[in-house]
C-alpha positions, 0 to 999 in steps of 0.5 A, a space after each residue: 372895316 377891311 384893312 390893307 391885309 384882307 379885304 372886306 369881310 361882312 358876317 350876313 348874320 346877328 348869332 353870337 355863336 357865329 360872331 364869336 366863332 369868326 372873330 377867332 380868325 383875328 380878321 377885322 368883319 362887319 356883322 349885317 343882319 338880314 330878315 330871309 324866309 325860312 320857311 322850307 319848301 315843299 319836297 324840299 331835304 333839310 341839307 337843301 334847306 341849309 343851303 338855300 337859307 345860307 345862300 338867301 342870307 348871303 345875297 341879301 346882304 351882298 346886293 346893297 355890300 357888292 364891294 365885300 366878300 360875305 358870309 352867309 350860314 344856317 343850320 339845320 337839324 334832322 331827325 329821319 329827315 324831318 327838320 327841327 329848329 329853334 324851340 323859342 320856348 321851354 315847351 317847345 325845346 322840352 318836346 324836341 328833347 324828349 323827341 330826340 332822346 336816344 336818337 341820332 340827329 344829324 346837324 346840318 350847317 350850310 355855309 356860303 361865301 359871296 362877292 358879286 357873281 363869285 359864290 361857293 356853298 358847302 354844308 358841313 354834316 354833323 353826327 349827334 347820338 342824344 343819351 336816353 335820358 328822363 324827362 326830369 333830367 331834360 326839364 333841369 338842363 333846359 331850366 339851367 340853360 334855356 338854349 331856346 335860340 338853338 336848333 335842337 335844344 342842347 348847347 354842346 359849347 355849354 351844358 348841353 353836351 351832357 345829353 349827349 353820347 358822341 359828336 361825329 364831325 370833320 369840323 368841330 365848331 360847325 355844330 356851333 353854328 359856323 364851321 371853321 375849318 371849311 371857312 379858312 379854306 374859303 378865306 384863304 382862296 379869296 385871298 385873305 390871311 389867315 390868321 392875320 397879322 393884324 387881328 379884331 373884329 369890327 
């Protein structure tokens, strides 16, 4: 719900990792979620399909919540420019570890803040080297954390940043799903107070 500090806020996704990032803020938002195809398009570069996803998301939710301001966001990780998602399982996540052991991956997250015919996007690039480490390393982490519903296999906020070399970002928590320092920005010029003064989450 809004209050009489910010206006209404609606985060247009169900991710925990984004919810826990927003409510930082200590604005009062509503969590919608939303069914957008994902599936990319043809020719289509994996930082344009962040966008487009982060855009879809956005608008799905904003048609049937025009009074709101909302957030839509997706990520995207690239390796020489082939996109890699969720792994859903052990098998899948263990063949995107062994893919990305010693390489560098690029994270891109997409970001979208819409009111009626008022829309910004940006994406957020975010650099990642992943240590060349042995397949009984890579299936122990995966065993320990099963990060399955994370693009890319390997939770920095959690034990997956031992599989990696260094992180290269202008803004830290977009890796995370949500990227912060761009978002308050966006807030702010919508003409909510950042923090507030009145902090939750709804």
């Amino acid at each position: 719900m809004g209050n009489s500090i910010n206006p209404k806020l609606i985060l247009a996704s169900t991710s925990v990792y984004r919810k826990e990032l927003l409510s930082r803020f200590g604005i009062p938002f509503e969590v919608v979620s939303t069914q957008v195809d994902e599936t990319p398009l043809a020719g289509e570069s994996t930082q344009a399909l962040a966008l487009r996803l982060a855009k879809a998301k956005a608008a799905a939710v904003a048609k049937i919540h025009p009074e709101a301001w909302v957030i839509g966001s997706d990520q995207v990780a690239d390796l020489c420019g082939a996109a890699i998602g969720k792994p859903g399982n052990f098998e899948r996540a263990f063949a995107q570890l062994q893919l990305m052991r010693g390489s560098i991956v690029t994270f891109y997250t997409a970001l979208c803040l819409m009111k009626g015919a008022s829309e910004t996007s940006l994406c957020i690039p975010t650099e990642v080297k992943f240590r060349n480490l042995k397949d009984d390393v890579l299936e122990a982490y995966l065993h320990a954390e099963e990060p399955y519903d994370c693009a890319g296999s390997a939770k920095s906020e959690g034990m997956g940043i031992a599989l990696l070399e260094y992180i290269r970002s202008d803004d830290p928590t977009a890796l995370i799903g949500l990227p912060l320092i761009a978002l308050s920005g966006l807030l702010r010029d919508a003409g909510f107070t950042i923090p507030a003064t009145k902090s939750g989450s709804q």
